[in-house]
C-alpha positions in Angstrom: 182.4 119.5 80.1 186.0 121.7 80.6 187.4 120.9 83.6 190.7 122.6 85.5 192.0 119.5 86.8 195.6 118.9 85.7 199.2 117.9 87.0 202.6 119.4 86.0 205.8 118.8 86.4 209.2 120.6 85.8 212.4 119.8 86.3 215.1 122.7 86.2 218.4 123.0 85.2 219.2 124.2 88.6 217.7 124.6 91.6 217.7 128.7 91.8 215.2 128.6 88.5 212.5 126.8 90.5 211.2 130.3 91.9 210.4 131.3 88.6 208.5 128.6 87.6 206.3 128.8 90.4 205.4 132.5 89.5 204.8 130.7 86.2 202.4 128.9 87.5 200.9 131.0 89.6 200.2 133.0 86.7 199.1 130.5 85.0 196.3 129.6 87.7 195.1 133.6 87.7 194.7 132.8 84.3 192.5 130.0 84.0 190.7 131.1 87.1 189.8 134.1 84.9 188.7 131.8 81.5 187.0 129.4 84.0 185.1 131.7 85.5 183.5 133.3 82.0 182.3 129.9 81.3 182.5 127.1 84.2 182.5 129.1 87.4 182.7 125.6 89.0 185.6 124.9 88.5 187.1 128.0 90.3 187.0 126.4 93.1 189.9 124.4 92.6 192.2 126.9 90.7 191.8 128.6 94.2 193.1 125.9 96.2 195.8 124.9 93.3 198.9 123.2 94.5 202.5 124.5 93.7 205.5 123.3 95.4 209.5 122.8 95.0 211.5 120.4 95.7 215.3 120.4 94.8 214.8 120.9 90.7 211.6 120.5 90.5 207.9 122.3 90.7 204.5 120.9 90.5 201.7 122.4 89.9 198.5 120.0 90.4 194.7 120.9 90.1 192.6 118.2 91.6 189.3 118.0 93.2 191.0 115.8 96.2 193.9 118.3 97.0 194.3 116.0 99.9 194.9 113.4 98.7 197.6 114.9 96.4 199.1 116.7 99.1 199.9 113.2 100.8 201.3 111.7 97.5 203.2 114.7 97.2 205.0 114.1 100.7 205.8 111.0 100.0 207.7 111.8 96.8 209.7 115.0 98.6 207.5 117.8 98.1 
């Protein structure tokens, strides 16, 4: 019952560090699109359509099955 779903959040020191968080995270997401897919192929699916964004100090990183839906709670906190 493993599931990929999950939300993080980062806040930087300054704004310049956010870019290397997100390769962080993209890395991160190659990663457990790899370990998912050894032993829940299912949930590759939404490692694929992973969310990362920036806004000012911070990056996000969410993993959802509605990435819609986050999206549009997303916008309306900045991202």
């Amino acid at each position: 019952g493993a599931t990929a779903c999950e939300v993080t959040v980062i806040e930087c020191k300054e704004a310049s560090q956010t870019g290397d968080v997100e390769k962080l995270f993209k890395t991160r997401v190659d990663n457990q699109s790899s370990l998912f897919a050894s032993y829940n192929a299912g949930e590759v699916s939404k490692l694929e359509n992973a969310i990362i964004k920036s806004s000012g100090r911070y990056v996000v990183l969410v993993v959802c099955d509605d990435t819609a839906k986050a999206e549009e709670i997303l916008k309306t906190y900045g991202f």
